[in-house]
C-alpha positions as a Markdown table, in Angstrom:
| # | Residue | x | y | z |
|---|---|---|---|---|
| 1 | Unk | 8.0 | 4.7 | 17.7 |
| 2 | Unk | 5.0 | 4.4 | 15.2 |
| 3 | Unk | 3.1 | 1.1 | 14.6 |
| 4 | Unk | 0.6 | -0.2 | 12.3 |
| 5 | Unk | -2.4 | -1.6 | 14.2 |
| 6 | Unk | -4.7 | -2.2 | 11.4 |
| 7 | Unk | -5.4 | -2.6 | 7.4 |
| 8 | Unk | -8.7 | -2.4 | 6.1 |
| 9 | Unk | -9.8 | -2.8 | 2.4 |
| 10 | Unk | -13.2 | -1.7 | 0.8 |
| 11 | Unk | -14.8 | -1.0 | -2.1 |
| 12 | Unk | -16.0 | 2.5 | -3.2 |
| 13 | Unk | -18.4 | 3.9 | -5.7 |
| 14 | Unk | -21.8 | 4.1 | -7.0 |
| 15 | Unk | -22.9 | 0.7 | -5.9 |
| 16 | Unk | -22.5 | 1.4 | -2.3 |
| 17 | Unk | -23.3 | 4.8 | -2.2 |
| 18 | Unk | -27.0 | 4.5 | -4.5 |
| 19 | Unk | -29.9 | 2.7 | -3.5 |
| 20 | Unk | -30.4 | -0.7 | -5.6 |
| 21 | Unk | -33.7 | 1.8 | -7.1 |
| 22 | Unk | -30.8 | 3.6 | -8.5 |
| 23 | Unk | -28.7 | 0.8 | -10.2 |
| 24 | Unk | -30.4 | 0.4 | -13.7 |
| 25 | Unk | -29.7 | 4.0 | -14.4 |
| 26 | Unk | -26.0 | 3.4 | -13.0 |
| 27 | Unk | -26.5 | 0.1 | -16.2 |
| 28 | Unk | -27.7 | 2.7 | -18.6 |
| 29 | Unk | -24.9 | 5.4 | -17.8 |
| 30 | Unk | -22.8 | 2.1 | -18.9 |
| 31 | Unk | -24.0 | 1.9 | -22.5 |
| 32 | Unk | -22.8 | 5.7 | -23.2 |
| 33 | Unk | -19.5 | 5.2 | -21.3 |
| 34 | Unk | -16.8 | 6.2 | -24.2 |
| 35 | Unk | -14.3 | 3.9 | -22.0 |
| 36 | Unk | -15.6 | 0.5 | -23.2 |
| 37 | Unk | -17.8 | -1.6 | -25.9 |
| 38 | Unk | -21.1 | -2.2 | -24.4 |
| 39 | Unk | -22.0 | -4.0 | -27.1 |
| 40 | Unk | -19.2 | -6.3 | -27.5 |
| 41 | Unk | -19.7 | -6.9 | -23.7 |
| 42 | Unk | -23.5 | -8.1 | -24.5 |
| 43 | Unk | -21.9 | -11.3 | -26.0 |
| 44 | Unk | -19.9 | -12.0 | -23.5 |
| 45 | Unk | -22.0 | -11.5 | -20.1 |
| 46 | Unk | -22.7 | -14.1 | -18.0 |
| 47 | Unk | -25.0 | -16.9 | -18.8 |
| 48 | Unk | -27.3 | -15.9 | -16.0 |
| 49 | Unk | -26.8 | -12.4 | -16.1 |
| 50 | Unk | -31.0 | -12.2 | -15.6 |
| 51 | Unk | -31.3 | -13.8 | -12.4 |
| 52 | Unk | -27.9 | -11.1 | -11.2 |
| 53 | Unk | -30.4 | -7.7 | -12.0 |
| 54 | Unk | -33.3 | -9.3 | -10.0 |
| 55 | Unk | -34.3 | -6.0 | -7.5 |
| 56 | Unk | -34.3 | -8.9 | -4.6 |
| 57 | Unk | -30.8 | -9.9 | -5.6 |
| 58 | Unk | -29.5 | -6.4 | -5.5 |
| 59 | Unk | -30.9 | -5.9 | -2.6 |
| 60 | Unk | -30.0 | -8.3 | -0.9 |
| 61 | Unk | -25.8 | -7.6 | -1.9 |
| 62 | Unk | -26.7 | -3.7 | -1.8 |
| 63 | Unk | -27.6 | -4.8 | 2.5 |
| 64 | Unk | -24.6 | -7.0 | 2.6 |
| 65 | Unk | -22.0 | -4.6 | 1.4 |
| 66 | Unk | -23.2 | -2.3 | 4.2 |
| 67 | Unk | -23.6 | -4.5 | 6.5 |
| 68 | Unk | -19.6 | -5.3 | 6.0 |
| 69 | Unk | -18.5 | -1.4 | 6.1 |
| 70 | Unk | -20.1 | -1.7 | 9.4 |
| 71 | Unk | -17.2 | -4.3 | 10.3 |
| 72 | Unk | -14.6 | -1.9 | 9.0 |
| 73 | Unk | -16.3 | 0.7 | 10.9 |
| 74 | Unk | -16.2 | -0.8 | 14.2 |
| 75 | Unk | -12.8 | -2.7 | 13.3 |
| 76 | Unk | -11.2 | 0.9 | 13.4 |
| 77 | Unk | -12.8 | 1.8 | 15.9 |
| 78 | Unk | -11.7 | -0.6 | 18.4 |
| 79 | Unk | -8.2 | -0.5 | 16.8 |
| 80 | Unk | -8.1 | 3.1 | 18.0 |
| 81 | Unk | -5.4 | 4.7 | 15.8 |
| 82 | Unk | -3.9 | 8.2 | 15.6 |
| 83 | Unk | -3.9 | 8.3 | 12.1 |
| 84 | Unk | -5.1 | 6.7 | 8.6 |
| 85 | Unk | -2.9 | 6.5 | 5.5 |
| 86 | Unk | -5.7 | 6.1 | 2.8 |
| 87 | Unk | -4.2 | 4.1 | -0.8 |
| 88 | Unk | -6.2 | 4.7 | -3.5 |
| 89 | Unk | -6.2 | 6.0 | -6.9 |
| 90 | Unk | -7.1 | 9.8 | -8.0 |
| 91 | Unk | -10.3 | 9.7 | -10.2 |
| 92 | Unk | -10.2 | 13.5 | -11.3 |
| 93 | Unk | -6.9 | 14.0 | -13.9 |
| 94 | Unk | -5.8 | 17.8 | -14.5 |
| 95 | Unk | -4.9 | 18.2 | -18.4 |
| 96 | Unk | -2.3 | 20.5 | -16.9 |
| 97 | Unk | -1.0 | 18.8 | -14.3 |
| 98 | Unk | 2.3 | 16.6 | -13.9 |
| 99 | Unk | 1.3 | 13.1 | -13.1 |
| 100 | Unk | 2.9 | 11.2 | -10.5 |
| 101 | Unk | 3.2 | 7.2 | -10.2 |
| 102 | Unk | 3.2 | 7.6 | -6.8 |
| 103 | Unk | 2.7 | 10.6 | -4.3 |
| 104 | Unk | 1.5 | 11.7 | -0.6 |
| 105 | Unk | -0.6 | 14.6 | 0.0 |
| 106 | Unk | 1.2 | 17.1 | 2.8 |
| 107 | Unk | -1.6 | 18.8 | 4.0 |
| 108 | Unk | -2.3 | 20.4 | 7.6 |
| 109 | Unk | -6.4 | 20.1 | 6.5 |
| 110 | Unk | -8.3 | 18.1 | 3.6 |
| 111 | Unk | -11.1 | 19.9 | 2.0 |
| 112 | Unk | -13.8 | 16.8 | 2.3 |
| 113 | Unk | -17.4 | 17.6 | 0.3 |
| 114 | Unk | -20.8 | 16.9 | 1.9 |
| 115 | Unk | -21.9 | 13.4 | 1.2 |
| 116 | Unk | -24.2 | 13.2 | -1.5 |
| 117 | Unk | -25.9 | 11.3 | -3.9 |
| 118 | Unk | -23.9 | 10.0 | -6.9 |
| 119 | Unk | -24.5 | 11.3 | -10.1 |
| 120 | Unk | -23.9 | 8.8 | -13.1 |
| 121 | Unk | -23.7 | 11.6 | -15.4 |
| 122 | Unk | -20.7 | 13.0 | -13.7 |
| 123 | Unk | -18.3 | 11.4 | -15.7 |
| 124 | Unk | -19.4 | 12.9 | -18.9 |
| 125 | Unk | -19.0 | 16.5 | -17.0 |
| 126 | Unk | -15.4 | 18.4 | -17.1 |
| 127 | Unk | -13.7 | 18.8 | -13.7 |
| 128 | Unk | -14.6 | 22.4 | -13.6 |
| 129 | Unk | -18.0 | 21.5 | -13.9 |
| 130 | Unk | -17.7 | 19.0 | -10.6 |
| 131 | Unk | -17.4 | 21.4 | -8.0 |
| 132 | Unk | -18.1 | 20.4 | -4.6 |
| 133 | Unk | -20.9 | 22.5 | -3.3 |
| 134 | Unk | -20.5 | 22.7 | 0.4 |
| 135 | Unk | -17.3 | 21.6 | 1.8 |
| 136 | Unk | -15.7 | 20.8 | 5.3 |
| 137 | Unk | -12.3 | 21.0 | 6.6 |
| 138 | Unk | -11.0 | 17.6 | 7.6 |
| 139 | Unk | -7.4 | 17.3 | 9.6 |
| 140 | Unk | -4.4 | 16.0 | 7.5 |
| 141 | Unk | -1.5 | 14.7 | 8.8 |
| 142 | Unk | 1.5 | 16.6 | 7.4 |
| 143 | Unk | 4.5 | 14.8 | 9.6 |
| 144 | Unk | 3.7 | 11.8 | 8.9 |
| 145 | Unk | 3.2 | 12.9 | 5.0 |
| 146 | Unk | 6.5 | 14.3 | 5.4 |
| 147 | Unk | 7.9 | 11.1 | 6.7 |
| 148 | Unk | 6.5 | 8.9 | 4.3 |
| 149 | Unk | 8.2 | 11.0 | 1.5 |
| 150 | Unk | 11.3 | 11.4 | 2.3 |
| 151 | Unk | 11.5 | 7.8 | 4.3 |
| 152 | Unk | 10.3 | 6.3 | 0.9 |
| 153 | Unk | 12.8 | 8.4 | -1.8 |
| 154 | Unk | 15.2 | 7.4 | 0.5 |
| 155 | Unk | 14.3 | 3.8 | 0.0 |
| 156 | Unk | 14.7 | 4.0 | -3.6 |
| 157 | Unk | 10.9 | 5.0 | -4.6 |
| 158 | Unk | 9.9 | 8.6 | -6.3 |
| 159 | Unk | 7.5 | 9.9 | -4.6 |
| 160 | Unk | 5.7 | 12.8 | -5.5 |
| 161 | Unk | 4.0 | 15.4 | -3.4 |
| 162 | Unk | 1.1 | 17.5 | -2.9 |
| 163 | Unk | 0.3 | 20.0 | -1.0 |
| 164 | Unk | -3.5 | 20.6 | -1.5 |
| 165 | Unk | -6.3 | 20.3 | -4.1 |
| 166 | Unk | -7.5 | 23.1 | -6.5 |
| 167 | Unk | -9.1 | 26.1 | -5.1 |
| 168 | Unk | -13.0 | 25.6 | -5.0 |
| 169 | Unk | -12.3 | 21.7 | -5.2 |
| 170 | Unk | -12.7 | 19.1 | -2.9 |
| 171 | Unk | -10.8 | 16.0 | -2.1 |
| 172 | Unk | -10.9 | 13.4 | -4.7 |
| 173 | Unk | -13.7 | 10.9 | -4.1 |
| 174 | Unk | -11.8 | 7.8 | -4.1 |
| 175 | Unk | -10.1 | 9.3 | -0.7 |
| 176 | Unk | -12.5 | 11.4 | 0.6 |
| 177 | Unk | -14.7 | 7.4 | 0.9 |
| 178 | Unk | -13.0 | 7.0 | 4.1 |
| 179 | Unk | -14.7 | 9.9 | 5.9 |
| 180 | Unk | -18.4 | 9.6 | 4.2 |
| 181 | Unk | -18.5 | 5.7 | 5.1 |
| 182 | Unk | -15.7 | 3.8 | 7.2 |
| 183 | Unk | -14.4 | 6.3 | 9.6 |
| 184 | Unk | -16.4 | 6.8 | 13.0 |
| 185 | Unk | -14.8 | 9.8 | 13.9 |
| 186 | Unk | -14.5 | 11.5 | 10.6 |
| 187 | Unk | -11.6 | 14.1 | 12.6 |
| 188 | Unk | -9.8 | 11.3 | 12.8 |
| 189 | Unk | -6.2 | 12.2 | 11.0 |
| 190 | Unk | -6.0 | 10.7 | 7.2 |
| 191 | Unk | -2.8 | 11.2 | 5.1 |
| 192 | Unk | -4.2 | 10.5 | 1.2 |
| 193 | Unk | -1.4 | 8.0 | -0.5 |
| 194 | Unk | -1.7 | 8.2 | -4.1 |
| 195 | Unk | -1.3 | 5.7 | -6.5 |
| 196 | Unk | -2.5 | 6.0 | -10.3 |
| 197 | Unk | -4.4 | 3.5 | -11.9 |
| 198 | Unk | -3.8 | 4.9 | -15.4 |
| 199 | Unk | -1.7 | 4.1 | -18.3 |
| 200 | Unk | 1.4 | 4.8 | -19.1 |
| 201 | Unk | 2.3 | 5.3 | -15.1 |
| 202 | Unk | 0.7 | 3.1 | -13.8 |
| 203 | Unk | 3.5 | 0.9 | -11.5 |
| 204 | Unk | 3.3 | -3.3 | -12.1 |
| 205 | Unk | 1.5 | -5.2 | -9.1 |
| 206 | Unk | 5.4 | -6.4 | -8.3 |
| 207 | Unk | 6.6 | -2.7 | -7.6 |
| 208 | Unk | 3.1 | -2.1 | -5.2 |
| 209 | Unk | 3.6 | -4.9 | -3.0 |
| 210 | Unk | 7.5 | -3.5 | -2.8 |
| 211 | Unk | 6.0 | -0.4 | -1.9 |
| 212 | Unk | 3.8 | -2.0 | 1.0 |
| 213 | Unk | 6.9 | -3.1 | 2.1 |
| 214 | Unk | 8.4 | 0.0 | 2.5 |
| 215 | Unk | 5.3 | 2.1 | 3.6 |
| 216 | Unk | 5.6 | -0.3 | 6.9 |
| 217 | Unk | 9.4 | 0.2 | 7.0 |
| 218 | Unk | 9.0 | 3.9 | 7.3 |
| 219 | Unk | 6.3 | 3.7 | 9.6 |
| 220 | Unk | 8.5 | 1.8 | 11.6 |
| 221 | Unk | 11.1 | 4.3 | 11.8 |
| 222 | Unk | 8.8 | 7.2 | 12.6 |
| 223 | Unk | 10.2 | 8.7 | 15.3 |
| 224 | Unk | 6.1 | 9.3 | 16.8 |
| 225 | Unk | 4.5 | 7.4 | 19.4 |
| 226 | Unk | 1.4 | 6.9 | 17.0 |
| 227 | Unk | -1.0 | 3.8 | 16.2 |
| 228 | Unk | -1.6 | 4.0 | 12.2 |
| 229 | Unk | -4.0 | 2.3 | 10.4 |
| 230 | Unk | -3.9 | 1.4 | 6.2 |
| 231 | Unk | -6.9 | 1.6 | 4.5 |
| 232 | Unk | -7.2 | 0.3 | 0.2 |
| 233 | Unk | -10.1 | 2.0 | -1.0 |
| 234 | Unk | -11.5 | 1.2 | -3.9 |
| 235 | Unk | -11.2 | -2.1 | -6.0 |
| 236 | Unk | -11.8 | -4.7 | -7.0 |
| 237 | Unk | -13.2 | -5.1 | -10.7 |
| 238 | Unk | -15.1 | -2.4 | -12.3 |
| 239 | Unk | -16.9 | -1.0 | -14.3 |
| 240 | Unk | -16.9 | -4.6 | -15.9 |
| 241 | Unk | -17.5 | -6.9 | -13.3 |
| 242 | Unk | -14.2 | -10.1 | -13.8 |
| 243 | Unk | -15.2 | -12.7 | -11.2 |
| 244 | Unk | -12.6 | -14.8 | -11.7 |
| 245 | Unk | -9.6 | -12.3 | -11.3 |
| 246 | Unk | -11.5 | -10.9 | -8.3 |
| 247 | Unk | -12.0 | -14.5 | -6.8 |
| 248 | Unk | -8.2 | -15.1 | -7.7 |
| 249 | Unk | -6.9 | -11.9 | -5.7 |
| 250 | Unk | -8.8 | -12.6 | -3.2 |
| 251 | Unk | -7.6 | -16.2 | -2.4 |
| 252 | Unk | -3.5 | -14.5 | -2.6 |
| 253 | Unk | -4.9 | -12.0 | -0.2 |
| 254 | Unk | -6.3 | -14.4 | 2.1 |
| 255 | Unk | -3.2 | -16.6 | 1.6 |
| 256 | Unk | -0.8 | -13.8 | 1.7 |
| 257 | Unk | 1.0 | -15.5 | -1.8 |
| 258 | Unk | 3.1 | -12.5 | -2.5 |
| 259 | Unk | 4.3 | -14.7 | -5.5 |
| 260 | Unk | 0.1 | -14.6 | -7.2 |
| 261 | Unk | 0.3 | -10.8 | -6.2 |
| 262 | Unk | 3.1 | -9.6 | -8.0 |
| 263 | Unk | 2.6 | -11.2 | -10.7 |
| 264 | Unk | -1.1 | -9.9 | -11.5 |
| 265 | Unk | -1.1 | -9.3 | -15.5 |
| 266 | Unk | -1.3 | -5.7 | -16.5 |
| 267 | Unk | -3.9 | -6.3 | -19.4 |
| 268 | Unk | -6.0 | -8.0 | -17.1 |
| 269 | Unk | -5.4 | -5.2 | -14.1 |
| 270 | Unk | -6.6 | -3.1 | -17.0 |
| 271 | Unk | -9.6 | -4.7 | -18.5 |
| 272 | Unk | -11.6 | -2.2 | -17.5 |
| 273 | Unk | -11.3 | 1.3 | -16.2 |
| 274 | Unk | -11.4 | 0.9 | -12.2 |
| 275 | Unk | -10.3 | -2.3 | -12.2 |
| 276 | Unk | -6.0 | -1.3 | -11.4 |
| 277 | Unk | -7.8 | -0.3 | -8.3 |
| 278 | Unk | -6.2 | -3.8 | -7.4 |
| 279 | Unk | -2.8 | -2.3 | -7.0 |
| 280 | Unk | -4.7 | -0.4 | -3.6 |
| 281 | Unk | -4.6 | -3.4 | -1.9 |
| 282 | Unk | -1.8 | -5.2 | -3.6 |
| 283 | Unk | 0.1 | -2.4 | -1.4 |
| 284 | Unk | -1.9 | -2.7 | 1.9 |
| 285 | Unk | -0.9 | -6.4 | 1.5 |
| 286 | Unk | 2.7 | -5.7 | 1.5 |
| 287 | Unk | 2.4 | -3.6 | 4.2 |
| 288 | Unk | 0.6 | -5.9 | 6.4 |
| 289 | Unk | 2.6 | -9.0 | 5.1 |
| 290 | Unk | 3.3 | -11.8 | 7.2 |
| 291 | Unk | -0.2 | -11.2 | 7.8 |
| 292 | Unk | -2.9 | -12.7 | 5.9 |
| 293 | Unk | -6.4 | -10.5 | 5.1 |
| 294 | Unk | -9.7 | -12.1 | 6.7 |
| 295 | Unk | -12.5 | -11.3 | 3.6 |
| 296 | Unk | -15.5 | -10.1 | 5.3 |
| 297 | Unk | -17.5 | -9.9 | 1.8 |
| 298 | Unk | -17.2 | -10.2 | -1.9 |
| 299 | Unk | -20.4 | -9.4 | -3.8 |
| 300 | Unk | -20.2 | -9.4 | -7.8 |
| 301 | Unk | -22.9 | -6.3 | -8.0 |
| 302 | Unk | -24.4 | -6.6 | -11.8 |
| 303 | Unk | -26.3 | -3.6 | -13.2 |
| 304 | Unk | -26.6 | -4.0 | -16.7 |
| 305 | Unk | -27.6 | -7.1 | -19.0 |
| 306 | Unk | -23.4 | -6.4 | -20.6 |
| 307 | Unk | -22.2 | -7.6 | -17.3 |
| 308 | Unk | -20.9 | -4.3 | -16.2 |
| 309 | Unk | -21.1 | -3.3 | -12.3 |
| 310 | Unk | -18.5 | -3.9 | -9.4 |
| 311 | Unk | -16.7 | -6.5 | -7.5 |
| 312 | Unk | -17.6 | -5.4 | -4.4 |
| 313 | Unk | -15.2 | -6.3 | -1.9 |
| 314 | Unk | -14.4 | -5.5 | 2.1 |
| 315 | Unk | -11.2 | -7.3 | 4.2 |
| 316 | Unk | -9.0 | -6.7 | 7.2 |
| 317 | Unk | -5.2 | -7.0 | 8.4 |
């Protein structure tokens, strides 16, 4: 039968993947982001919000963040699985598209873009301008997939499935994370688990440690003789940085208080735009629960004078 043999958490985005040279343009994309109040935020930064944009300071947490990926890096590496099952949260949203609260993508390969530089601007830029301009075909893992979706409805959770992306498209950033940074052998299996971060289906931090429950459940019961590994990409807070609600998950996390989990507030989850990104590892949690997450790094990475950037944040199971 399957087992998990390892759970990973980390961070993705524009602060790890552009150079501190890069991050005051990341802090001016900010002020034109339709998604929030800059100047509302201006008020309420933190008192020494001067001494967080310093180029040594960002520096200095730019290094450590990498530094820490290296962990995860070698952490699956010497776990050795057959297989990742990536949580995170779909950034690109198809007006025509049915939206799922959770789903599994069943697919033999996974078109994966080139790494490349991130563009602030993208966001301002429809998804049929975003096309990925050279892509590689990545291994799926569609038993497991499978497994997972039926194992799950059974178990009294809708989940949705997908088969593959849009032609010309590539995998969705938040997933596609795993190959460009963490993973050492980037043919290494990955089944993309889905779970949205927006508003109105956007499941309570209650049903996503359930969920981890039941993701380990039907791993269990897969009739494979497979090593898997759980990785939460993405997280903590973001694109306005909430150090106290990331210092707060953090401490349940390393505590493994499913109790402070579950009951993470919705209109705090949802304080800013990438923040529900939470619920990632709320569900890696469950899924590794009795065991307790060892925090390799948390580094509150300020950009802008309003306090916006990203709680930065790497663990393992």
């Amino acid at each position: 039968m399957a087992s998990i043999v390892l759970g990973i958490g980390s961070s993705h985005g524009p602060s790890i993947q552009t150079d501190p040279v890069g991050w005051p343009r990341l802090g001016d994309a900010d002020t034109r982001d339709p998604r929030f109040d800059y100047q509302s935020l201006l008020a309420k930064a933190p008192q020494d919000i001067e001494a967080q944009l310093t180029p040594e300071k960002q520096r200095e947490r730019y290094d450590a963040a990498h530094a820490a990926i290296d962990k995860l890096r070698t952490a699956l590496d010497e776990a050795k699985p057959d297989v990742l099952v990536v949580i995170s949260n779909p950034h690109r949203v198809w007006a025509d598209e049915t939206r799922a609260v959770f789903a599994v993508m069943r697919a033999e390969s996974l078109p994966v873009a080139q790494r490349q530089g991130f563009d602030p601007d993208a966001r301002f830029r429809s998804n049929e301008e975003r096309r990925a301009p050279v892509i590689n075909d990545r291994p799926g893992q569609p038993l497991l997939a499978e497994h997972l979706i039926t194992t799950l409805n059974d178990d009294g959770f809708d989940i949705g499935c997908g088969d593959a992306v849009r032609d010309g498209h590539a995998l969705d950033d938040a997933f596609a994370y795993a190959h460009h940074f963490v993973m050492p052998d980037e043919n290494l299996p990955v089944v993309p688990f889905m779970v949205s971060r927006y508003l109105p289906y956007q499941a309570s931090a209650a049903r996503c440690y359930a969920l981890g429950g039941a993701i380990r459940r039907a791993i269990d019961a897969w009739d494979a003789d497979a090593r898997v590994a759980l990785m939460a990409s993405g997280g903590l807070s973001h694109q306005i940085i909430d150090e106290e609600l990331d210092r707060g998950v953090i401490a349940a996390l390393q505590s493994g208080d499913e109790q402070a989990l579950g009951a993470l507030e919705r209109d705090r989850l949802n304080g800013a735009p990438g923040t529900p990104e939470i619920l990632n590892w709320v569900t890696v949690a469950g899924a590794m629960s009795p065991g307790t997450m060892t925090l390799l790094d948390y580094l509150p990475c300020y950009r802008s004078l309003a306090g916006t950037g990203h709680g930065l944040t790497f663990g393992v199971w």
